[in-house]
N, C-alpha and C positions, 0 to 999 in steps of 0.2 A: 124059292122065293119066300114063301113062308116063312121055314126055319131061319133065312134073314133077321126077319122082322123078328121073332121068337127072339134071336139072341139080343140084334139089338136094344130089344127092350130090356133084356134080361141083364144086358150090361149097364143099362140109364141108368136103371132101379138098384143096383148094385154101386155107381158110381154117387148116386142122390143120397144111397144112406150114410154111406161112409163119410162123403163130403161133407153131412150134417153131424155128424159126430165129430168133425176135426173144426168145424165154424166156430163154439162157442170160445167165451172172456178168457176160459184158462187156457185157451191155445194162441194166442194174442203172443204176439213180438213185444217184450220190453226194451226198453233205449236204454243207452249205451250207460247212460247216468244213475240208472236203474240195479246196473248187475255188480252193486258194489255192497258187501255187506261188511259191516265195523264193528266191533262189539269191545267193551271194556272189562277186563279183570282182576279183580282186586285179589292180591296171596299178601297177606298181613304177615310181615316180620321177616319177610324174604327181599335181599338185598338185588339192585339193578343184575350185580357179576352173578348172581345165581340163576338168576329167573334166563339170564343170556347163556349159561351154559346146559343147562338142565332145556332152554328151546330147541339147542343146537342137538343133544343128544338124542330127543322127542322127536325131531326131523327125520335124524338117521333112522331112529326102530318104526317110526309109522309110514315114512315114503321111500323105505329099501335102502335105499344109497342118500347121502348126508351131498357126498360131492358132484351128484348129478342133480341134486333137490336143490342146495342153496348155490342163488345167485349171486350174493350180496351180502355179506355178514360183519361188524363194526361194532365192537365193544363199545367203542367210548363213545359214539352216536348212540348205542340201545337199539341195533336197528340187524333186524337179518330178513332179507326177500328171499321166496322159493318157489318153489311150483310144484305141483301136487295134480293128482287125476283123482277120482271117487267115482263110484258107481248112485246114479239116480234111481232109484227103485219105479217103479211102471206105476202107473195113476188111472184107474176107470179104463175107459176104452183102451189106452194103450197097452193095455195087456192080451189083448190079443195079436200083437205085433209083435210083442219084445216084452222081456222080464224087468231087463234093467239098460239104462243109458251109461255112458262112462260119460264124464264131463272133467275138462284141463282147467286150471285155475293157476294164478298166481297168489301168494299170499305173501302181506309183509306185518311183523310182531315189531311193531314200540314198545321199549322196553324203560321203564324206571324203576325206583325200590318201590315194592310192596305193590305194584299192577303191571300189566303191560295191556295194548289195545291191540287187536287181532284184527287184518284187515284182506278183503280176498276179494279179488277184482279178474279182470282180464279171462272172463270165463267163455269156453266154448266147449260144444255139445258135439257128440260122434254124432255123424249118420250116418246111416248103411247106406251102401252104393245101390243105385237104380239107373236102369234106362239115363235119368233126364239128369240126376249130379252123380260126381264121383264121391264116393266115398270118403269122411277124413272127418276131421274138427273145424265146425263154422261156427262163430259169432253168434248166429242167433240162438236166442233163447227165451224159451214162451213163459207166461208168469207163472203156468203149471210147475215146469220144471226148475225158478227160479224161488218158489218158495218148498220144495224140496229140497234144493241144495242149500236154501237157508240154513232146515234143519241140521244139513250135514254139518253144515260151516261153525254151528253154534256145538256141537257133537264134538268137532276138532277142536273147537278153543276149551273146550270144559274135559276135552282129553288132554290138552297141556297143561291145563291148572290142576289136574290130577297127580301127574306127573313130577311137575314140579314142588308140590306138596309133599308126594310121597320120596320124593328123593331131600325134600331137608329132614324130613323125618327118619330117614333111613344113612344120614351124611356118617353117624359113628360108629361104624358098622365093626 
């Protein structure tokens, strides 16, 4: 009877602490209108047909496969949609759970001469299987992990204007 009581408490006291470390602001669910990040690029002197093929090539070397990443690709619109996964790196407490998150995104690149705008929407976060859900990529996503993939997301666009830069620079090879 004892050892009862012993564990039960020993599991509150275990359930209380954790619980209070998953409560606060930066574990909060953002809405839907929330997980969409935009950002603008200006590449000076580089024409709409560059910045759209030098995207398309940037697609294929950073997300494996070109023909499994892009859904939707239109020269003369300026427009190519894809999808992409990235690893979230772990923040305070969550590192004693896990190292890193993978997280699915879509992204779509407007493209004119001399900028295009990078836009990355449709995000869901892995979770590991438990008891109570299965396993896979859900919707939610907490403000912790939605201003990490900020970073990612602004990392990706500033690795295409890299890219793009360095291949007009490199065109007369």
């Amino acid at each position: 009877m004892r050892f009862g009581i012993i564990k039960t408490l020993g599991l509150f006291s275990a359930v209380s602490m954790f619980s209070g470390c998953m409560t606060g602001p930066q574990h909060e669910l953002v809405s839907d209108s929330e997980k969409v990040y935009e950002k603008v690029i200006s590449v000076p002197g580089v024409s709409s047909d560059d910045i759209y093929s030098s995207t398309r090539t940037w697609l294929a070397e950073n997300f494996v496969s070109s023909k499994a990443v892009i859904e939707y690709a239109n020269k003369e619109e300026g427009v190519v949609i894809g999808n992409g996964i990235t690893e979230i790196p772990c923040a305070d407490s969550e590192c004693w759970i896990y190292t890193s998150k993978k997280a699915k995104f879509s992204m779509r690149i407007d493209i004119k001469d001399e900028r295009y705008k990078s836009k990355f929407f449709n995000l869901e976060v892995y979770v590991r299987g438990s008891d109570y859900m299965k396993a896979g990529y859900y919707n939610y996503v907490t403000k912790s992990e939605l201003d990490r993939l900020k970073v990612k997301f602004d990392d990706l666009s500033q690795s295409l204007k890299s890219h793009i830069e360095r291949k007009e620079k490199n065109s007369d090879w």
